[in-house]
C-alpha positions, -999 to +999 in steps of 0.1 A: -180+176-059-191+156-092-214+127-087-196+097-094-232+084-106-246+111-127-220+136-133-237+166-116-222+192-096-251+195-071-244+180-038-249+185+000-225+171+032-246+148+055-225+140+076-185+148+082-161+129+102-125+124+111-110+091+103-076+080+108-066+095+139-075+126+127-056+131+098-085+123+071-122+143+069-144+115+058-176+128+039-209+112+038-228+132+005-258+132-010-265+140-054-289+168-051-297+153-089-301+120-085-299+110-053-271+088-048-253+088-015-212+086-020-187+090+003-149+114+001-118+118+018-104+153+022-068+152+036-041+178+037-018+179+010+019+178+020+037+214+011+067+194+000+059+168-024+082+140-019+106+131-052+118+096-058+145+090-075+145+056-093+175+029-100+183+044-132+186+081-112+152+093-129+131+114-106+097+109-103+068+123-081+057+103-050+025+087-058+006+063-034-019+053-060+017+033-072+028+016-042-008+004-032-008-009-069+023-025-061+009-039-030-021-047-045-004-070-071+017-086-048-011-096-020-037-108-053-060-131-044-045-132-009-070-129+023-055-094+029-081-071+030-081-031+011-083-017+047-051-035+058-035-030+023-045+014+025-033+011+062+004+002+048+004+027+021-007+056+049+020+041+076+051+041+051+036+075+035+040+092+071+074+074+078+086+089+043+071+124+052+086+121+086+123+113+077+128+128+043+122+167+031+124+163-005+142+133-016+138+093-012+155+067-032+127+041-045+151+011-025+138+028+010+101+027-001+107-003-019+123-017+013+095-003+037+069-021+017+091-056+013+093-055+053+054-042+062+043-076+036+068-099+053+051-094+087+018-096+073+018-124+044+043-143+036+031-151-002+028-115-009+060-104+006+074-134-019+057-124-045+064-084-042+101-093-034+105-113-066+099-085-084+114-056-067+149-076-055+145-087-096+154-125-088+171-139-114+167-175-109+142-201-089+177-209-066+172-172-052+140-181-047+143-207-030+172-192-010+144-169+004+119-192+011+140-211+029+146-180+051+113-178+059+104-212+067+136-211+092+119-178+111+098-183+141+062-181+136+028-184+149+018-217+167-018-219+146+011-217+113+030-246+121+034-258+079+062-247+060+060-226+030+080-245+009+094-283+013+120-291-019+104-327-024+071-318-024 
């Protein structure tokens, strides 16, 4: 493995152990060179790589670097942190695996990730809906904020989202 720090191919395991249920060998390593600690993540790669195909019909290869970018943008500054924000990416990455062999329009993963937001943040889910529904207006904004103030939520979150004459 190349040091991230120095660039040398020289490195030894220290310590090895699995990490999500299993599925992931997390890899505690040490630069032989410089002697920098760093850490990887050896998983196994899926024999059938998952297509999406786009709105326009395009086909594309799955990539989970883009939908945790996606989620990324959407949550910003919110207090979501990387852990929850990988642990989405891994769920809907096993769902997709799990119910489609080749094949997934990007409306289901698009879908997955609108719905995994919405019960976490309400902001982000707003804020990745915007742009993956493609509002066209601040009424369908609105329209779903208004939706979301009317669903039943947490006593400690008593506030609306949104009141019109604020």
């Amino acid at each position: 493995m190349i040091c991230p720090f120095c660039q040398t191919n020289d490195d030894k395991v220290i310590d090895s152990r699995g990490s999500e249920g299993g599925r992931v060998i997390r890899r505690r390593r040490e630069c032989l060179q410089c002697g920098k600690r760093f850490t990887t993540y050896e998983r196994i790669e899926e024999t059938g790589r998952l297509v999406v195909i786009k709105r326009g019909g395009e086909r594309d290869s799955f990539s989970r670097e883009k939908m945790l970018n996606g989620i990324r943008a959407a949550c910003g500054k919110r207090p979501i942190s990387e852990e929850v924000k990988i642990q989405i990416v891994d769920e809907i990455e096993d769902e997709l695996h799990r119910l489609h062999d080749r094949e997934v329009d990007s409306r289901t993963i698009g879908e997955l990730v609108a719905n995994k937001l919405h019960a976490i943040d309400d902001i982000a889910y707003v804020r990745f809906a915007s742009e993956y529904y493609q509002f066209r207006n601040v009424g369908d904004i609105l329209k779903q904020l208004e939706e979301l103030n009317s669903r039943v939520r947490d006593v400690k979150d008593q506030q609306p989202l949104f009141t019109p004459d604020a």
